[in-house]
N, C-alpha and C positions, 0 to 999 in steps of 0.2 A: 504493500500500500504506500511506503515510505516514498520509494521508485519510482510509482506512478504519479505523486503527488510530484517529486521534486522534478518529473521531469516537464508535467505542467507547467508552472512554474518556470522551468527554464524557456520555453517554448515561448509562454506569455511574454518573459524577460527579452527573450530574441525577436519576438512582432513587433513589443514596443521599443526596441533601440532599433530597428529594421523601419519603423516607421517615422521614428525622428531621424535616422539620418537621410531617409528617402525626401523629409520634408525638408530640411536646410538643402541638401543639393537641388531642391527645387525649385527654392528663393532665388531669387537673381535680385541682384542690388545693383542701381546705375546713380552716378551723383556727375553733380556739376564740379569744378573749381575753378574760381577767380582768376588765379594766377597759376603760377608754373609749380606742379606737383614737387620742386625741387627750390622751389625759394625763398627755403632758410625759416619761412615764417609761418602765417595761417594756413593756405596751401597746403604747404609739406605735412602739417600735424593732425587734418582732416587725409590725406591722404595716407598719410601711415594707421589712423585709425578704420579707414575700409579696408584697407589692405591687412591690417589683423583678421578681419573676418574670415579671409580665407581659412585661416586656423581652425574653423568649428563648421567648414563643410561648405558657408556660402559662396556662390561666384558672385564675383564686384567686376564694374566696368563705368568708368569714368568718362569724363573731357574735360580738358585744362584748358585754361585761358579762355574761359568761354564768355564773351561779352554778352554782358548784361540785359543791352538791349533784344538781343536773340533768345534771352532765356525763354520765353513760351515754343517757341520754332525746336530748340534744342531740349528741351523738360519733355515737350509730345516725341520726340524720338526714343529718348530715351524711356518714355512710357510704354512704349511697344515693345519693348522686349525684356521688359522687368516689373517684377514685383513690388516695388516700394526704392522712390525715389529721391532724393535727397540734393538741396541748391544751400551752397553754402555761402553764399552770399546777402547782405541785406538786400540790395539791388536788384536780387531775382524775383524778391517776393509779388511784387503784380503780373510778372510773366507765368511762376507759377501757380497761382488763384487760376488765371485762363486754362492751363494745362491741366488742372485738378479740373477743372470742369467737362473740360473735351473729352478724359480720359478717365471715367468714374470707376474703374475696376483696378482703376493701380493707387496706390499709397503714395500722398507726398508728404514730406518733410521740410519743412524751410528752417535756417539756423539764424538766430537774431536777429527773425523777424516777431511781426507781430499778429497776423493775420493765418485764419485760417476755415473750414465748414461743418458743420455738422455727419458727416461721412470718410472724408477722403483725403482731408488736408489739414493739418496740424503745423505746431512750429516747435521751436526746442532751441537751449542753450547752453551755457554755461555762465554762470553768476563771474563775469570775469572784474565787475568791480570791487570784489572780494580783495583778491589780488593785488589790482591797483591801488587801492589803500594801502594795503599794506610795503607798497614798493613808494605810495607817496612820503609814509612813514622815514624810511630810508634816507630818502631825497630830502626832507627837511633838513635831518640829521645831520646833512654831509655837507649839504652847499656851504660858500663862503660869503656870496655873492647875493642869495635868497632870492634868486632867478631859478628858474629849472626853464629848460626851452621845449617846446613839444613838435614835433615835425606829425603835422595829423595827414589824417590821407582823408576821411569826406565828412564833413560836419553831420553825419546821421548820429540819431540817439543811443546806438551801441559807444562809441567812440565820445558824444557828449559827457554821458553818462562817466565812461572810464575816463576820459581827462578833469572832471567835476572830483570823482573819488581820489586820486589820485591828488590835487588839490588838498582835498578836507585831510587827508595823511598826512600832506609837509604842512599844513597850517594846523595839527594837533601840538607837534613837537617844534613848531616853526609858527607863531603869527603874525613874521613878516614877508611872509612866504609871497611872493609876485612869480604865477604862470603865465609861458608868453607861447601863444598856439599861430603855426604860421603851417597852413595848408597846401598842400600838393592837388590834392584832385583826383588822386589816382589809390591804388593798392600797391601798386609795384614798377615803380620806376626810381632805382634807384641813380638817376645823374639828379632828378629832381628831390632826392632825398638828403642827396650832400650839400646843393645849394639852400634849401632852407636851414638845415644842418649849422653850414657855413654863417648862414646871416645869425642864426640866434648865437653862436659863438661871437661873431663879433658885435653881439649886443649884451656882454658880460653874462649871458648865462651858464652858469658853469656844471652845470647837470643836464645831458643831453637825454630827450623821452621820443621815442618812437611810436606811432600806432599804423606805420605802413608794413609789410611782410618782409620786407629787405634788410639785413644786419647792416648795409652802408652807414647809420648814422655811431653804430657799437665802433666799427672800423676808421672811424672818422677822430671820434675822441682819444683812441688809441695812437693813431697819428699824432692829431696835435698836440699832444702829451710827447711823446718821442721827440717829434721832429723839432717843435717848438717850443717846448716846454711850459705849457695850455696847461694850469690846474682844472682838467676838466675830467667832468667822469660821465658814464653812458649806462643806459638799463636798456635791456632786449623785450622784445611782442612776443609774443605767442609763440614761441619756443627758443632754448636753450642757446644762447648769443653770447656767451662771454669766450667760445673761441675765437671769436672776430678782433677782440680788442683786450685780452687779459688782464694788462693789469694796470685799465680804466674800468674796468666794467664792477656794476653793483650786482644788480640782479633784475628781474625783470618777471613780468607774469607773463605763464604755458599754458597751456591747454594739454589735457589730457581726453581724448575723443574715445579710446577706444573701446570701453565700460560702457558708455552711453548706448552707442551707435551697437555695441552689443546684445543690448537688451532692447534698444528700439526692433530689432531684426529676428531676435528670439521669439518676440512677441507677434510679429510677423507668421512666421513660422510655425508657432502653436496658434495663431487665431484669435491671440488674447489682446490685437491693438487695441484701440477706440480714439478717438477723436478728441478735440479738444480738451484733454490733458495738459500740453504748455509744459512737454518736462524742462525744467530746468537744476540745474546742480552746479554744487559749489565746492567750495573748499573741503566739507565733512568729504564730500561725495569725492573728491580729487580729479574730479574735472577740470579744476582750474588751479594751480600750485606757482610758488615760486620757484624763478630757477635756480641754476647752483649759486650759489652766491662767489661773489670775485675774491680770488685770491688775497687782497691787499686792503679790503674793508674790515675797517676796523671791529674788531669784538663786539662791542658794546651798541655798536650800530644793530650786527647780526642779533645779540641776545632781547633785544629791543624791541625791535619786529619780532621774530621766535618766541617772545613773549606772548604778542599780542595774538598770535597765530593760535598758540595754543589754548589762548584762553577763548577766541569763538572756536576753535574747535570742543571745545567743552561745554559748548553751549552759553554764554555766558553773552554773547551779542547773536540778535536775530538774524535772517539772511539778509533783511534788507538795510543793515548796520552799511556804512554810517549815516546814509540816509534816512532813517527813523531817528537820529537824534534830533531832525531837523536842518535844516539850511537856508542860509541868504542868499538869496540869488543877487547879482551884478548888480541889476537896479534898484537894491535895497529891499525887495518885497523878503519878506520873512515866511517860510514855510514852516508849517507845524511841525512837532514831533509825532512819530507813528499815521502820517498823516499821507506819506509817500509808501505806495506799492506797487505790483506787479507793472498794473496796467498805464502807471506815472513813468515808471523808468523805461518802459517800451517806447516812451512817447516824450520822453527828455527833449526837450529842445531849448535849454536856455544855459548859461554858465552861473557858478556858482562866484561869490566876492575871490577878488584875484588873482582871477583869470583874463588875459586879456588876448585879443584879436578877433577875426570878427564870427559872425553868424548868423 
């Protein structure tokens, strides 16, 4: 009887892993990316997080460099021959609403946007002003100068948001903290990365901040530290940038996609999606992390931040920290405590006290 039972049992055991692995080989995943699968920054760390999925059975099929403007044209392609599709871009997200519509039997995804339907289309992120606080922390810490310069790439409310957070950190440990944001217009051009670069250097800021995909401005600080002897220091985007420029660089906030994009796909797979969820995750979640920190930053700098790290991961600040203590915005209006959430920071469009350039 024992026999018969365990070999039930194994049998049952071998349908259901015979049937979950029949159902990941049958997922097919296709995504967009901005910029070049190889460039250093946002890009590359969505791209290494598809490309983990191969690991648990899915097939992943991409397009780099896909302009913006073509995202509907390029999402319904990519709708025909997969199961659940993913634009990582802000700038896709009205091309994809059209694509979710035309194509109701495939799954979209948009990544920091804000938009999505009742069926077929969803958005998702990573809490990355998490991060940026804690790397504005740093930057207060360190300047001489109480400039930090920010080379932005598109005044949308992903990037508001993270240059506001980023702010309220060097103006905790720092309240004479002056940010000076001078736009590019792009994701990934870096000749235009080094001349804004360039200009905030020679407007005494001595902390250089990136929110475009390219290490040019990490590599820039590095330089003018060598070559010219620039007391200047750099933080890296969205992935790991202190081999660009070693020993200027602080540290900078990553993105960790491939947890996420894990269980968006899982879910897929067993049939368990649904709609209008809004995942988003943060620091507990390590979707979003700092990177290594630079060689030649001081101790007391790292235990500091390290500090502060550890104590929201302990619960100890909400997710929407430090936006729920409240904020002043530029032209003096005072926003409440607990007063900002989700659907406020989706929708960021103003700078916080200074902050300067335009919008």
């Amino acid at each position: 009887m024992k026999k018969i039972i365990a070999l039930v049992v194994g049998a049952v055991i071998l349908i259901a892993s015979s049937i979950s692995l029949v159902s990941k080989e049958n997922v097919k995943v296709g995504y967009l990316l901005v910029g070049p699968k190889n460039d250093g920054g946002w890009s590359m760390r969505h791209e290494q997080g598809f490309q983990s999925l191969t690991k648990y059975g899915y097939k992943v099929s991409g397009i780099e460099m896909a302009p913006e403007a073509e995202a509907a044209k390029l999402l319904g392609k990519l709708a025909r021959k997969n199961d659940i599709v993913f634009a990582t871009s802000f700038g896709y997200m009205d091309g994809m609403a059209k694509a979710a519509k035309k194509h109701p039997d495939t799954i979209f995804m948009h990544a920091t946007g804000y938009k999505g339907n009742d069926t077929n289309f969803d958005n998702y992120g990573c809490m990355s002003y998490q991060a940026r606080y804690l790397t504005g922390i740093a930057a207060g810490m360190m300047t001489k100068t109480n400039k930090i310069g920010v080379v932005g790439s598109y005044p949308i409310p992903e990037i508001v948001r993270n240059i506001n957070a980023l702010t309220i950190g060097a103006q905790s440990v720092n309240p004479d903290i002056e940010v000076n944001v001078i736009w590019i217009n792009s994701w990934f051009d870096p000749p235009k990365d080094l001349d804004a670069a360039k200009a905030l250097l020679d407007d005494n800021n001595d902390i250089l901040y990136t929110t475009t995909d390219s290490p040019s401005v990490v590599t820039l600080a590095q330089q003018a530290w060598k070559r010219d002897g620039k007391e200047v220091w750099s933080m890296g985007n969205d992935a790991p940038m202190g081999i660009n420029g070693p020993d200027r660089y602080i540290t900078g906030m990553m993105f960790h996609w491939s947890g996420l994009y894990q269980q968006l796909v899982n879910e897929v797979a067993n049939g368990t999606w649904t709609p209008n969820r809004r995942l988003n995750l943060g620091l507990k979640q390590n979707c979003v992390a700092l990177s290594p920190w630079g060689e030649n930053v001081p101790g007391k700098v790292v235990n500091a931040v390290e500090t502060v790290k550890t104590s929201w991961l302990d619960d100890n600040m909400d997710q929407f920290h430090p936006f729920s203590l409240g904020v002043t915005k530029r032209d003096g209006t005072k926003v409440p405590a607990n007063s900002i959430k989700r659907g406020e920071l989706d929708t960021m469009n103003y700078f916080v006290q200074g902050v300067k350039g335009s919008l």
